[in-house]
N, C-alpha and C positions, 0 to 999 in steps of 0.2 A: 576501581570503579565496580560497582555493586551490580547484580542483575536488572534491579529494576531498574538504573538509570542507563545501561547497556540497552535497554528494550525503549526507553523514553527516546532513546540516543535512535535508533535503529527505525521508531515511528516515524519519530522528525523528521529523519533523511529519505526515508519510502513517500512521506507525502511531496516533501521540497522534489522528489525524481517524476513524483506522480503531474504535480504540477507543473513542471519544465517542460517534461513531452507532450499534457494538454499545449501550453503556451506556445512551443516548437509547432505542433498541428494546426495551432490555430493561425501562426503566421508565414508557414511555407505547407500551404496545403498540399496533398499527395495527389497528382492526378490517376492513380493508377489502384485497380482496387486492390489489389496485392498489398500496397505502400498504406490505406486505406484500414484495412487487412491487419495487418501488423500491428499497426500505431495503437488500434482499439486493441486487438488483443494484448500488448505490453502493460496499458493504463489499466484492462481488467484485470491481469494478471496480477498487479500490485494491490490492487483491491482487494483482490479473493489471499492475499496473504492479508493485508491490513483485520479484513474481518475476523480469518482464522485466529489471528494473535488475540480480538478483540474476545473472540468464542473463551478461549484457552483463560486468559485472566478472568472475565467475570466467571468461568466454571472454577477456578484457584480461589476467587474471593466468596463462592457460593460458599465452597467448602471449607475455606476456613473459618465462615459466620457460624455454618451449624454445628462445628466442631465442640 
């Protein structure tokens, strides 16, 4: 397995976890803000990697265009 399909592999699975914990919150809500708390910050958490990865590749394909 190659990098890029390692990273395709690793996208796929961050959004399928990102979605499962919305889907979990959305069906046993947390009465507690703590519980509240957490849930939002694990889904932003995954986010602010998703994006990072997103930064990293379009700055890799910037540079290799004007190479």
């Amino acid at each position: 397995m190659n990098q890029e399909q390692i990273l395709v592999k690793f996208i796929g699975k961050m959004k399928q976890q990102q979605a499962e914990l919305a889907e979990a919150s959305m069906l046993r809500p947390k009465h507690d803000l703590f519980g509240l708390g957490e849930a939002a910050g694990k889904y932003q958490g995954m986010q602010n990697a998703l994006d990072t990865l997103d930064d990293i590749i379009r700055d890799k394909d910037e540079k290799e265009r004007s190479a």
